[in-house]
N, C-alpha and C positions, 0 to 999 in steps of 0.2 A: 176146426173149420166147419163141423157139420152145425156146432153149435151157433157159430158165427153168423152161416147160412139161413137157421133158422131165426134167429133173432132179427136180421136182416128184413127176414118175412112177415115176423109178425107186424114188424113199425111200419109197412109198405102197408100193409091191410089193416091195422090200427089207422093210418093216413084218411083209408075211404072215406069212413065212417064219419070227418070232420065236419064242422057244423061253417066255417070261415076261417079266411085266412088270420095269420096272428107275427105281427113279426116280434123277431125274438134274438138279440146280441148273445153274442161271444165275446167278452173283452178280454183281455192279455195285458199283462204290465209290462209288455216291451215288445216292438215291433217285430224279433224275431224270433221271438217264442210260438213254435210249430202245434199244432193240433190236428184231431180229424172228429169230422160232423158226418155221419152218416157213413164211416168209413172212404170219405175224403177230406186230401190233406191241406188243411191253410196257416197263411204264415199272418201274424197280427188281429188284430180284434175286426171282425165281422158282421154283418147279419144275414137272417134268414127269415123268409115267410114261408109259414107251416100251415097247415088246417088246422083249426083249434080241433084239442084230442089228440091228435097224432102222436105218436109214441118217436121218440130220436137216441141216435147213441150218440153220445160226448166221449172221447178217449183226448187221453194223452200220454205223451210216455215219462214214465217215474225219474229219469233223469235226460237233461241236455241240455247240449253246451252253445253258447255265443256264437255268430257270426260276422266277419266283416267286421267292424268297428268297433262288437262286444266281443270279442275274441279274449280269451283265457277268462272266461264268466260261465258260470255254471247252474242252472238250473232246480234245482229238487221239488217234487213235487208235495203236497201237503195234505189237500183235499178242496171240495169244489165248493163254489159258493151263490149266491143266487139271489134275484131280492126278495126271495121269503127267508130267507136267511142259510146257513150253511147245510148242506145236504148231510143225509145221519149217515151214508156209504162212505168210506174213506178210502173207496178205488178209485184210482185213476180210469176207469170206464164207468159210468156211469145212462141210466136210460135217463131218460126226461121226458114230459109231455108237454104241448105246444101249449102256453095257455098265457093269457090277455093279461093277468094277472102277476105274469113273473114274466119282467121283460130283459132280464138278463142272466149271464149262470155270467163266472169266471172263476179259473184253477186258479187258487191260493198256492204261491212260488218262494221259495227258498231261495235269495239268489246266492251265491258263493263265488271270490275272485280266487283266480292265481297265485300263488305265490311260488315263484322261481330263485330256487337258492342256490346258487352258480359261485361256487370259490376251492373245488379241485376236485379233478375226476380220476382215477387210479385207473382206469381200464381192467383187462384182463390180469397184468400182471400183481405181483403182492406188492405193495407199498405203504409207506406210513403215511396221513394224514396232516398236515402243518397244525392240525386244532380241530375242536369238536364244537361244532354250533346248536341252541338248543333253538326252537321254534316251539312254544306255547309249549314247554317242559319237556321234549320229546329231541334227542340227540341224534346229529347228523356230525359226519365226516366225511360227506361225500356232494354234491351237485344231487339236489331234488327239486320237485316239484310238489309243491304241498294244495290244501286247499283250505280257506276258509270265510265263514259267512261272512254278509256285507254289515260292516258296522261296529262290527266286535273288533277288540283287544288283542294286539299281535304283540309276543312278549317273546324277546329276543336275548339269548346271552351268548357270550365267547368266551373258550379257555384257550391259550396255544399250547399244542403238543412240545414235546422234548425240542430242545434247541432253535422256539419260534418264538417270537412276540406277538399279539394281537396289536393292529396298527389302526382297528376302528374299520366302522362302515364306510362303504361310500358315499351316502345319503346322509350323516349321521354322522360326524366327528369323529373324536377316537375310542367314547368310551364303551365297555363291550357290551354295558344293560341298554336298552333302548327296549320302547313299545310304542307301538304307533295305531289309529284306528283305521282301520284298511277300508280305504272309497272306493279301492279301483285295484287292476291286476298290478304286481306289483315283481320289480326283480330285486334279489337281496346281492350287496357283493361284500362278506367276509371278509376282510384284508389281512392275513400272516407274512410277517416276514421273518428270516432270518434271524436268527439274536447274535448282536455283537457286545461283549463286555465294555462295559466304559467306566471308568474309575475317577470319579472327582475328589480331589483331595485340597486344601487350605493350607495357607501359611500366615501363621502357624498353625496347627495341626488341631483339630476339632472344633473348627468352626462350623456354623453352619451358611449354607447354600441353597436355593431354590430351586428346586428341576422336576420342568413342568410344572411349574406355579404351586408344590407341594415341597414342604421343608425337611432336608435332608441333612443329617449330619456327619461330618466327610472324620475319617477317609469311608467310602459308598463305593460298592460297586456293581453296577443299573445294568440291567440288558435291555437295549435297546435295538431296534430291529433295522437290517439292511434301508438305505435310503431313505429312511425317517427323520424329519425335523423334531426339534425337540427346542425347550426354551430354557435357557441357564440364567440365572441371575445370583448377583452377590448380594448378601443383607447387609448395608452398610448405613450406619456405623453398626455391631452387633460385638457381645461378649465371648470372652471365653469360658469356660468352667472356674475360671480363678475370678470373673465377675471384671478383668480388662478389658477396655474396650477397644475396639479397632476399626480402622475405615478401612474402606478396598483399594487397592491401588491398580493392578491388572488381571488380565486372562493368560495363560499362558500361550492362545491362538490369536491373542490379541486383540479379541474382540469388546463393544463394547459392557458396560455392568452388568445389565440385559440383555441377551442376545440370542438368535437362534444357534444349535449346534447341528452341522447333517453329518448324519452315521454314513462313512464310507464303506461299503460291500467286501470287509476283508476281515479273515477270522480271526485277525490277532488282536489281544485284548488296547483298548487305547485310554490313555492319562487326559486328564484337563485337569489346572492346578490354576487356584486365584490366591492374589497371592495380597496378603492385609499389612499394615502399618498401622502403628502405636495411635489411636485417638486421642487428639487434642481439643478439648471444647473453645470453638472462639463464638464470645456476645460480641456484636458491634451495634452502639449506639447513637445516635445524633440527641443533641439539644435544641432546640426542641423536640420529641418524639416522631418519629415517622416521617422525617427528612428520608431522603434517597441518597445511599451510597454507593459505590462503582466497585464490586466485590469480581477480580479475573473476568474483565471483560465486561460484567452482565449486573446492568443495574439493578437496586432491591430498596423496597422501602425496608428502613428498619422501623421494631428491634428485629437484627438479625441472629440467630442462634443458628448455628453452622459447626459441622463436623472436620475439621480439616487433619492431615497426616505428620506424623513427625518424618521430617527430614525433608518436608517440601517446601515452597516460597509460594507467596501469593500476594498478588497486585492489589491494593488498596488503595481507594481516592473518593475523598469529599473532595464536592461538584465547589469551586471559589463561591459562587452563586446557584440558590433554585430558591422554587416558589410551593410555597406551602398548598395544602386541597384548598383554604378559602382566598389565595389569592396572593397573599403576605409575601414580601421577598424576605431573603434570609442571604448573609453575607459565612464566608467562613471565617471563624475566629482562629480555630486549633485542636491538635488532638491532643487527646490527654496524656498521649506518652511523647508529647513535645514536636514530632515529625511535622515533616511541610505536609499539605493537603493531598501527596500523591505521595506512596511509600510502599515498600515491597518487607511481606512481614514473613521470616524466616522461622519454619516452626521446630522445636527440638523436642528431644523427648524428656528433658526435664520439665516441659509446660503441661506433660501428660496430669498429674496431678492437679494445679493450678488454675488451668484452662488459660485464655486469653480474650480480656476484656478491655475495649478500646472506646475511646467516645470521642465524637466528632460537634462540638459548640460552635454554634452558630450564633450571630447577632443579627435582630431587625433591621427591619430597612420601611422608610414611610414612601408609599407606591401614593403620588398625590394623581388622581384621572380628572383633567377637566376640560368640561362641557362649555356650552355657552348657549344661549335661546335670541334670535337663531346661529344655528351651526355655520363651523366656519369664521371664526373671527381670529384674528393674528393679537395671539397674547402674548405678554411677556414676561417671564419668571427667571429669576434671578440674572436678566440681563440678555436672555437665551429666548430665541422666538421659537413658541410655540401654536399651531394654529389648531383649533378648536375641530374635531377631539383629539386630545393628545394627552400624553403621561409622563413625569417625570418619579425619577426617585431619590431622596434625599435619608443621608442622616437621625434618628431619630435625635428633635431636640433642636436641631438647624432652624435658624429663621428664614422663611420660604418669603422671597418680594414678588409680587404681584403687580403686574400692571396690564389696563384694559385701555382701548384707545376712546376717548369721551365719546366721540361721535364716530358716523361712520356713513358713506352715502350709500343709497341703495338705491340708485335710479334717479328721473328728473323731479325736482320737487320732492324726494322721499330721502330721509336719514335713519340710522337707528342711531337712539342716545343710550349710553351706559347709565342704568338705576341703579348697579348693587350687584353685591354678592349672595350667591347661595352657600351655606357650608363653612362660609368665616364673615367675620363682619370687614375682614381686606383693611388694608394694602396689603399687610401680611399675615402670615400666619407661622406658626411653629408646629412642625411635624412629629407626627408622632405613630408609633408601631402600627401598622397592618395598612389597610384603603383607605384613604380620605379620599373625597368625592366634591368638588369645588367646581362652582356651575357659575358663569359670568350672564345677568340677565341685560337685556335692551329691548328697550321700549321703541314706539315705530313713532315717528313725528315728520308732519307734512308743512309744508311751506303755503303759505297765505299770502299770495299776491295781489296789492291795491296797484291802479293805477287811474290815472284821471285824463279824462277827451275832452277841452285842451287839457295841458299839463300844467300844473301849478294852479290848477280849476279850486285848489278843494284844501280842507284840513281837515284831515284825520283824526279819529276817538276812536281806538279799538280798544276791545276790554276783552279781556285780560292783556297786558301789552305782552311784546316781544321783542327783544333786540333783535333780532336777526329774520323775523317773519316765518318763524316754524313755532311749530304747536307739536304737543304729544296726540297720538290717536285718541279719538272720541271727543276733545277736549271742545266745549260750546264755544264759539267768538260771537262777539257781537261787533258791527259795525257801523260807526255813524259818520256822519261828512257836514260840516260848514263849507258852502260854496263861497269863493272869493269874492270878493266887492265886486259888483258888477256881471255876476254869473248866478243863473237858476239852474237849481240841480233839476235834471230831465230825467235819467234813471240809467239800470245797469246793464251793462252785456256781460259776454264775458258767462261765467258760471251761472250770474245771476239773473234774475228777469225781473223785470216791476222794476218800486221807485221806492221800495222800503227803506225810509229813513229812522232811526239805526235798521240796520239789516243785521241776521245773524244765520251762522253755517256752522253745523257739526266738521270740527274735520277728521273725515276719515278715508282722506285723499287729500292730493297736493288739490288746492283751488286758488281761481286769478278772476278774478273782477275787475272791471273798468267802467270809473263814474263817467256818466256823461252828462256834459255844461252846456246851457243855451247861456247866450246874451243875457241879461237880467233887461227885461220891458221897460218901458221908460217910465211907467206908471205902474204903479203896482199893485197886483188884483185887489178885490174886494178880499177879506177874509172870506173863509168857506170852509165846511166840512164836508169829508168825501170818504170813501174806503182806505184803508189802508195799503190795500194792496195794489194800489193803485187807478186807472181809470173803467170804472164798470161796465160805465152805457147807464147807469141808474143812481141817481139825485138822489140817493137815499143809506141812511146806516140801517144794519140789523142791533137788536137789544143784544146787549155781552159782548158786543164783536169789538175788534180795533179799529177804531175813527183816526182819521188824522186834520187837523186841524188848520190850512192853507192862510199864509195872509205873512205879510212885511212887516218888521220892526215888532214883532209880538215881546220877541225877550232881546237883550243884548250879549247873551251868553250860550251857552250851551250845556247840558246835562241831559246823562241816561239816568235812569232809575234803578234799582234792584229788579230782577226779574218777578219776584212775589215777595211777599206783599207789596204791591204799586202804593206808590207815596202819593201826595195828592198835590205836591208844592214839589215842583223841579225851576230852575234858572228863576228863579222868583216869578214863576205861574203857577195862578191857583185858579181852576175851572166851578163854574158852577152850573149844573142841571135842575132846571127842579129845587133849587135851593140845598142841593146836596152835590159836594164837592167829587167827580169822579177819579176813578186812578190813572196817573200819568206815567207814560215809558220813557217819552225824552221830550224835551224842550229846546227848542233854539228859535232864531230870529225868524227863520220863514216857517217852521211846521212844529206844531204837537201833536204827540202820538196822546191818545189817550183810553181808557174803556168805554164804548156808549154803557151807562147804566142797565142793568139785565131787567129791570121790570117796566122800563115803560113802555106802552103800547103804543102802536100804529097811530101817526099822527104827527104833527109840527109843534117843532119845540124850539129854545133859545138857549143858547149855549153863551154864558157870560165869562169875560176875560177880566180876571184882575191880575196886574202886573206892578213890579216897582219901575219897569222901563216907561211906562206909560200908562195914559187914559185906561180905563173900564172898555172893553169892547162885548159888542152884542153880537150874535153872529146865530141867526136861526138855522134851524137844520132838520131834513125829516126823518122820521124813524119809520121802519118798515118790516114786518115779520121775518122776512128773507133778503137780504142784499148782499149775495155772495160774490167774494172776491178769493182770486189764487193769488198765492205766494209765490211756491217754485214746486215742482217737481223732484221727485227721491228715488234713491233705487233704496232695497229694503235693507241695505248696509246705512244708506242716510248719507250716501251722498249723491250730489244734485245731478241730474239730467240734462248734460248738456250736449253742443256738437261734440266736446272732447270723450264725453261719458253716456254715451246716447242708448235708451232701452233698447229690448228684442220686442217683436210681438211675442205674445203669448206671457212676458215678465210681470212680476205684481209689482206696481210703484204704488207712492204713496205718496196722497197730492196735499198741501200745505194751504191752508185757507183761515176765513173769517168771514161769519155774517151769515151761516149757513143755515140758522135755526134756532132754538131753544133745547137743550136737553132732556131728557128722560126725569136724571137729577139737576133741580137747578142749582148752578153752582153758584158759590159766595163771589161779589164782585170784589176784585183787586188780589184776588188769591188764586194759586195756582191750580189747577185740575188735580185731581188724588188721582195716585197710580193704581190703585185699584177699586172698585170693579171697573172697567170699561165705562166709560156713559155716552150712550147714543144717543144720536138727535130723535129728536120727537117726530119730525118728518122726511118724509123718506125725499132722497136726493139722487139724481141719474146723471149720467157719466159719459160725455161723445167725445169721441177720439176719429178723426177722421169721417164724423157722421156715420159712426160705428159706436152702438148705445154697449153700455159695461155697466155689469149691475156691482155696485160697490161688496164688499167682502165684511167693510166696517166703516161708519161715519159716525164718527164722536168727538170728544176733547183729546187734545195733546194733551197725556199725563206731565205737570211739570209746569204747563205753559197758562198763561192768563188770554184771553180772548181768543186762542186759536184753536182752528176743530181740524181735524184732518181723513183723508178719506185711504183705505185702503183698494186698489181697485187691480187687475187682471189685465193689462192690454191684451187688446181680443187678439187670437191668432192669425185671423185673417188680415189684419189690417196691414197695409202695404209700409215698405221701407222707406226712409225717404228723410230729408234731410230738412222739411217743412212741416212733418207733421205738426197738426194743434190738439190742445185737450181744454175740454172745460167743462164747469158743473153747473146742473141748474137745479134749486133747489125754490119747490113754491111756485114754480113756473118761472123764476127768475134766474135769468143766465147770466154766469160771471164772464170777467172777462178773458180771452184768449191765454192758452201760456204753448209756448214754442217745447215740442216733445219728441225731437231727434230718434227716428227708429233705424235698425240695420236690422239684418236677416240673423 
């Protein structure tokens, strides 16, 4: 104390002398680890401001324990440390002086948990222990309390005393080694029970058996401890010493092959007997390999290789029918030892030897799946409706009839036609082992309906004809009309607009036109050349474009021409320009279609008619850089614009014309556009729709086509619906004329 006293005194008068204050930590590795500064006590890391110089005691005590939350945690001290590094005193008191330079000390700690080993306490009087537990080599038979560091190795064994079993930890299964690394305080609980004899034994006699998942050979007899599970299992099929083999048949407790056994709490020793029968090997097989057969209930692909018992029966059945992994049917033929496809096979012990080998042959079957494009069609095979998708199965080697219905409607003006088969070349086919795959195709064909305002107005030339006025998808028509005696063809409604004589339409839609008849004039015009597409507003052709050639009694006949190369003589007319003959589309009495020549320039020219119907005629006519005329209107599938098929704003059509220009490439007269590269016009061409301008996308030649250029174009979004709208192009400063462009929303 005196010493205590004085040291106290010197650090208080060591304090004077300080030059400034200095603060200075205490840190601690755990909030309740106690300390004293100056011989007062604090709980966790600190700090203090001192006078630099000042002299201080740091204590702590050499050991303590946890509180609250760290409870069974221990303490030990090591020595102190500091950040000039560890102090050379290995007391746990130590002086220090305040200084700027070292801004913390902390006691370096030992922590150590609990360990609580709680599994029998004898009290005062004498008793024996159920077993000796060891704890990191050091033997107990009694409830302690151990301690060791945080981190380290806890190395744990059991024996049981006389007349006990080890039955395992509680934390820790049953076996008695265990070690674990200790994070935290920890309780151990020992498990000893009781030992009860238990005797397993076989029939016959030295087989072996499984307890506790270790192999034992009987007759054994186990101790096992009061109220203990335990797990018994038979090794079936397994030999005897004489190298026979045997399946299991029962438990003597009845349970099953596997099973738990619980030790009941009585001292007298107890039997369990399994008891084996004679093994008989049965293969069972299918033809073809890895069919599925119905073995006691429970199906199994084979090959099956099975252990079965002498003197027992077992349920056997191929399936009449099943279907192989790729799909194949399979019919049943038979088994090889003659029985129907369901049999119960009785097994003796003279097959012990032999074993028992069965096979189950199957025969194919042809699984025919068919499709159709489109889906849904009502087919018929061998007489039997089937509608599309559907499956039959036949026969391998049967001749399979097929029939598809020719046509088939699909809406107003829409059919599907039968083209063919996919898979056979049909009516029939012969089936054969595994999937065939048989697809019915149809083509889509629209109806082409003419009619004439009056009736009986008109005679028809359509090319390619029709019996029945349907076409397949895509497929071009061309249309031309002779008016009757006494009737001038005026032009078309209907799908179509203008006065195009022949006319022609992709169909890829039902379409209906109707020619319309004036009176025929009592005098009949002059001849004239004009646009083809009918009346512009302008007295003039463009160079390349289609001209039509106006006037009475030109030919007595009629004829179209080939689409390209244009022939130069149709119905017995032959045109002359310039002393060069151009190319003709069609011929008849009131009109010829023909090419204005692509090089001649701006200016009046004479167009001469020679015919076998009549006289030489002259017929002048002007030619003009631009004198654009429309056709019809498209949507971008290529069919026309009509009230029936009217665009959206904001859709691309594509507008059909002549006379727009000159191209980029000039093309050859009388021959058709090449489908590639694109060829645009030389000059640019704008677009009004409702006096709403549309800058074209593309304006060039129809690949395919002889004088026709056509324009790709955007109707603008804003443009209103409406069941009048117009569209037209002016190219050159020259505006074609009007064409009728049906919008909705």
């Amino acid at each position: 104390m005196k010493y205590r006293i004085a040291l106290l005194l010197l650090i208080g008068l060591a304090g004077l002398s300080g030059q400034g204050p200095v603060t200075t930590q205490v840190t601690v590795p755990s909030p309740d680890v106690q300390y004293q500064v100056d011989g007062q006590w604090f709980r966790g890391s600190a700090a203090f401001t001192w006078p630099a110089g000042s002299k201080h005691l740091l204590s702590i005590q050499a050991w303590q324990y946890g509180l609250n939350t760290l409870e069974n945690t221990r303490y030990a001290f090591q020595h102190w440390n500091s950040a000039a590094g560890e102090l050379g005193s290995g007391s746990n008191q130590v002086i220090v002086t305040a200084d700027a330079a070292i801004g913390w000390y902390s006691p370096v700690l030992q922590l150590a948990y609990a360990i609580s080993l709680r599994f029998f306490r004898c009290g005062a009087d004498v008793c024996s222990p159920p077993g000796t537990v060891w704890v990191n080599q050091i033997a107990y038979q009694q409830d302690a309390d151990l301690w060791a560091e945080a981190g380290s190795t806890v190395f744990l064994d059991a024996a049981p005393g006389p007349g006990y079993v080890f039955a395992g930890w509680t934390q820790n299964g049953s076996a008695p080694l265990w070690s674990f690394v200790i994070n935290a305080p920890v309780v151990l609980y020992p498990r000893f029970a009781i030992a009860r004899a238990i005797q397993l034994h076989t029939v016959p006699d030295g087989l072996q058996l499984l307890a506790d998942g270790a192999p034992v050979s009987t007759p054994v007899t186990l101790e096992w401890g009061w109220n203990t599970a335990h797990t018994v299992a038979a090794v079936s099929p397994t030999a005897d010493l004489g190298g026979r083999a045997w399946v299991f048949q029962s438990w003597s407790d009845g349970g099953q092959p596997a099973h738990t056994y619980q030790v009941d709490p009585s001292p007298a020793a107890a039997t369990l007997v399994a008891t084996f029968l004679p093994r008989v090997a049965a293969t069972l097989l299918t033809v073809p390999v890895g069919l599925n057969l119905t073995v006691d209930g429970q199906d199994a692909a084979t090959p099956l290789n099975l252990s079965w018992a002498s003197g027992q029966n077992h349920s056997l059945t191929a399936p009449l029918r099943q279907t192989d992994a790729s799909g194949t049917p399979w019919v049943f033929r038979e088994w090889s030892n003659g029985a129907a496809n369901a049999q119960t096979i009785a097994v003796a012990d003279s097959q012990a030897a032999t074993g028992i080998r069965l096979t189950a042959t199957y025969d194919p079957r042809s699984r025919i799946l068919l499709t159709s494009t489109p889906s849904g069609m009502a087919l018929s095979v061998d007489g039997g409706a089937c509608r599309t998708p559907c499956e039959v199965e036949r026969s391998v080697g049967s001749t399979v009839a097929l029939v598809a219905p020719a046509s088939v409607p699909d809406g107003d003006g829409v059919r599907l036609d039968f083209s063919g088969w996919q898979g056979t070349a049909g009516p029939s086919l012969t089936a054969v082992a595994g999937i065939m795959r048989i697809a019915a195709l149809y083509r889509t064909s629209y109806r082409l309906s003419l009619n004439s305002q009056p009736a009986n107005a008109v005679s028809w030339r359509v090319a390619p004809a029709s019996a029945d006025g349907f076409y397949a998808a895509g497929t071009a028509v061309a249309v031309g009309l002779d008016a009757a005696s006494g009737m001038t063809f005026h032009g078309w409604t209907g799908d179509w607009s203008g006065a195009a004589n022949p006319a022609s339409v992709i169909m890829n839609g039902p379409h209906a036109a109707t020619a319309v008849f004036d009176p025929a004039p009592a005098a009949p015009p002059a001849p004239e050349v004009g646009n083809a597409a009918g009346d512009t507003g302008l007295a003039a052709v463009a160079p390349g474009s289609i001209a039509s050639l106006f006037g009475s009694g030109l030919t007595n006949r009629t004829e179209s021409g080939p689409p390209g190369p244009l022939r130069q003589m149709l119905a017995g007319v032959t045109l002359l320009c310039q002393g060069r003959p151009p190319g003709l589309l069609y011929a008849g009495p009131q009109q010829v279609n023909f090419q204005v020549p692509g090089d001649l320039a701006p200016g009046t020219y004479s167009l001469e008619i020679d015919r076998d119907s009549g006289p030489p005629l002259k017929v002048p006519f002007t030619v003009a850089r631009h004198a654009p005329g429309l056709f019809f209107a498209a949507h971008l599938d290529g069919s026309v614009i009509d009230a029936d098929s009217p665009a959206h704003p904001g859709e691309t059509a594509i507008l059909y014309g002549t006379g727009f220009g000159p191209y980029q490439t000039p093309l050859l007269d009388g021959f058709p556009a090449p489908a590639a590269p694109p060829d645009w016009l030389v000059d640019e061409v704008s677009v009004s729709i409702q006096d709403l301008a549309a800058t074209p996308e593309f304006a060039g030649a129809v690949p395919g086509a002889v004088g026709v250029a056509m324009i790709r174009v955007r109707i603008p979004p804003e443009a209103a619906p409406g069941p009048d709208s117009r569209i037209r192009v002016t190219a050159g400063g020259i505006e074609s004329n009007f064409l009728p462009l049906p919008l909705i929303p």
